[in-house]
N, C-alpha and C positions, 0 to 999 in steps of 0.2 A: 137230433139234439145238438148235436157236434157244430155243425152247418149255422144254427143260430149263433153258438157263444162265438163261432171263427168271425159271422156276420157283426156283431156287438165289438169285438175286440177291434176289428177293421176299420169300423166308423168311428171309434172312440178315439185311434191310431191316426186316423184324418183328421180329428177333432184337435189333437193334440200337434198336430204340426201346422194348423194354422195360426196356432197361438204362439206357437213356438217364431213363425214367422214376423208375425204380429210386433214382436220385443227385438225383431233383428234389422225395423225399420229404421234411417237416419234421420236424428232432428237437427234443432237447426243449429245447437251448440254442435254436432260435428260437423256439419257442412263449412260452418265457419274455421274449424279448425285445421280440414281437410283444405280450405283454402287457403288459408297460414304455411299449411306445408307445401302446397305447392309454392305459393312465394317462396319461402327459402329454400326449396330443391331449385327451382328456377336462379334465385341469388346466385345459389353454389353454383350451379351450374356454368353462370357467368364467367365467376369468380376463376373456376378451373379453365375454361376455354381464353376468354381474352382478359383476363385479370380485372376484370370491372364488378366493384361492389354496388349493386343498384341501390342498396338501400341507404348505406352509405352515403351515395351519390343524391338519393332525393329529401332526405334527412338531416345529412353532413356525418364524418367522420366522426363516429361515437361520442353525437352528442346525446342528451336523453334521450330525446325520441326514438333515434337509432335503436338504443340500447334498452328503450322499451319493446321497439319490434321484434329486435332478435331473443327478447325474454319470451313477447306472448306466442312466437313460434317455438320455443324454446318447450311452453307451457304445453302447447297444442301435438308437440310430438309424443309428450307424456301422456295427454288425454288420445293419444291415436293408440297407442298402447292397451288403455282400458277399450277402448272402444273394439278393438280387435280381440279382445277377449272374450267379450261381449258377446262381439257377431259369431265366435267359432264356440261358442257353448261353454264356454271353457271360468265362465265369470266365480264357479265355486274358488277356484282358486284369487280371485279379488278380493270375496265376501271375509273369505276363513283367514 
């Protein structure tokens, strides 16, 4: 009898982590934003090694656009936040 409910619990245990995977897939609002952050780690990165602000440079010095790009990465590092709470289980603490 034992043997059955351990059988039932084990499947239902598998059942339960494919779902779980299921909600841990990436769409395309983070892929986008995942790519946002690589630009500005990339920026920074410049920015530290030979002082060159790429965006800066392809935009111009803090004009709108500029200062639109470093907002929506700005946004995106925010949304990598939820999204990593997301993936590690942990989104009760988003919800409450």
């Amino acid at each position: 009898m034992s043997m059955i409910d351990h059988h039932f619990t084990e499947r239902r245990r598998r059942h339960d982590r494919r779902s779980d995977a299921a909600s841990r897939k990436l769409n395309a609002v983070d892929w986008i934003a995942m790519l946002l952050l690589i630009a500005g780690g990339l920026n920074w990165g410049l920015i530290g090694l030979m002082q060159i602000d790429l965006i800066g440079t392809l935009f111009g010095e803090m004009s709108i656009a500029a200062r639109l790009v470093y907002l929506t990465i700005g946004v995106s590092g925010l949304y990598a936040i939820y999204t990593c709470m997301r993936l590690s289980g942990s989104s009760d603490y988003a919800t409450n």
